[in-house]
C-alpha positions, -999 to 999 in steps of 0.1 A, spaced: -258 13 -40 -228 0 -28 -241 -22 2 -258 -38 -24 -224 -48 -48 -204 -80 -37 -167 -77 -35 -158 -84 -70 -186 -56 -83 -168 -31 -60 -133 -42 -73 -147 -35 -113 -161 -4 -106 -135 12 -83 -106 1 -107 -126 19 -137 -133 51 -113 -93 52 -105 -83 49 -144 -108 74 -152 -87 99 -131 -62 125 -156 -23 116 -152 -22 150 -144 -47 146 -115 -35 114 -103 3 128 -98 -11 156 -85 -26 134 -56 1 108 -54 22 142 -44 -3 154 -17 -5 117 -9 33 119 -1 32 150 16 1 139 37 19 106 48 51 122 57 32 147 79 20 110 95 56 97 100 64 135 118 38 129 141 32 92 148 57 70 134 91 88 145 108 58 154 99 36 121 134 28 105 119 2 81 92 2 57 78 -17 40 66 -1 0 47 -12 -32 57 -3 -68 27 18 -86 16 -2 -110 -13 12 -136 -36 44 -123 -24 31 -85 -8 59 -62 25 67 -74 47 70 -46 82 69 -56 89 107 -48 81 95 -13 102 67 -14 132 89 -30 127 111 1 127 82 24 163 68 10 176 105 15 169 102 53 186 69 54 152 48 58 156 11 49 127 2 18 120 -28 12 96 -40 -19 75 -74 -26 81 -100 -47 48 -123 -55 43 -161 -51 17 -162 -77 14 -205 -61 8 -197 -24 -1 -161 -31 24 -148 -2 43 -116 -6 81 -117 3 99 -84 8 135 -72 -8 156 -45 7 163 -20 -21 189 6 -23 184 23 -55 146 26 -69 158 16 -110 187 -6 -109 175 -30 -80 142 -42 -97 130 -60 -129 97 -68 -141 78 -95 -123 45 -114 -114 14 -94 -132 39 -74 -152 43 -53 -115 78 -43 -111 98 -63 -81 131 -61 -64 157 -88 -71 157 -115 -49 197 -113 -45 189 -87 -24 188 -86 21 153 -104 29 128 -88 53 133 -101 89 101 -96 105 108 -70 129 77 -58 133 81 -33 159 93 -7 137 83 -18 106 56 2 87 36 -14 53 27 11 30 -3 -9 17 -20 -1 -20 -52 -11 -26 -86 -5 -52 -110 7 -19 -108 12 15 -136 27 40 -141 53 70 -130 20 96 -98 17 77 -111 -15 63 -94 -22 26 -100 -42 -2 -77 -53 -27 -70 -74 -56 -88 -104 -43 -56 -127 -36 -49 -122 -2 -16 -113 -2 -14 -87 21 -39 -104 44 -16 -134 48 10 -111 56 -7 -92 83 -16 -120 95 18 -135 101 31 -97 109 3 -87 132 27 -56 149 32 -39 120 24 -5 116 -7 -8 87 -7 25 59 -31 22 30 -24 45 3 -55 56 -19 -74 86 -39 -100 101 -16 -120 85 -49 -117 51 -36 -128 58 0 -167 45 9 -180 45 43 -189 10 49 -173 -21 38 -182 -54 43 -155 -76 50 -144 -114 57 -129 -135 87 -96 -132 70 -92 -97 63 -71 -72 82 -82 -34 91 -53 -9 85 -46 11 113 -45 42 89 -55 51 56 -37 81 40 -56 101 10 -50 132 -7 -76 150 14 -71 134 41 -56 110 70 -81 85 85 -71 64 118 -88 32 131 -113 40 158 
């Protein structure tokens, strides 16, 4: 069944499996998310000083306990702001997770654009990367704009993190020219790494 759905069929019915999951449920995996991704940074991503986060928006992973525990270790987070024209993603350096942001693009909460811009180093950088489904090959789909995409594109030494319920993990996708494999997807069962 789902080698036979196109890309915009997957998006509808993996949006309506992740709302179907409790509140209780989902914060109960956003947590094991956290603790499974910071067991990642331990062992593979030491050095990463910079990183580069999403603000949960509906049924998505809610990682801001991660993100709290990030600031305490003196990690620099930076957060997107949406160019709903070219459909690039620019990041803000935040300091404090409530008074730095406002509501933006898609009703998705953004930082302020008063704050430091994301320079591009790459080297350390890690993108925690949301999205509705991504597969066994680390492979993701998202919203269908591109954004992130675009960005990986231009930021091809980044250190690639998708951030899902085990829920929205298949074993195949099938997927464009254009789009970008993670190099790890973290789930609350699980951590998968690109072969």
């Amino acid at each position: 069944m789902e080698k036979s759905l196109n890309n915009k069929e997957l998006r509808t019915e993996f949006k309506a499996k992740r709302n179907a999951i409790s509140s209780q449920l989902r914060e109960d995996m956003s947590l094991a998310i956290t603790e499974n991704f910071l067991a990642l940074l331990e062992s593979d991503f030491k050095g990463a000083n910079i990183f580069l986060c999403f603000y949960p928006y509906g049924s998505e992973v809610d990682l801001l306990g991660l993100y709290e525990r990030l600031l305490d270790i003196d990690k620099d987070l930076y957060f997107p702001v949406s160019n709903i024209n070219t459909h690039e993603i620019t990041f803000y350096k935040i300091n404090d997770l409530k008074d730095d942001f406002h509501e933006g693009a898609y009703g998705i909460m953004e930082p302020n654009t008063n704050l430091e811009q994301f320079n591009g180093d790459d080297s350390s950088t890690v993108v925690i990367t949301p999205g509705l489904i991504f597969d066994e090959r680390c492979n993701r789909i998202g919203y269908g704009a591109g954004y992130y995409d675009r960005f990986f594109a231009s930021h091809p030494d980044t250190f690639k993190v998708g951030v899902g319920f085990e829920e929205q993990i298949i074993n195949k996708l099938n997927v464009g020219a254009y789009d970008v494999p993670l190099d790890y997807v973290v789930t609350n069962n699980r951590l998968i790494k690109k072969e």
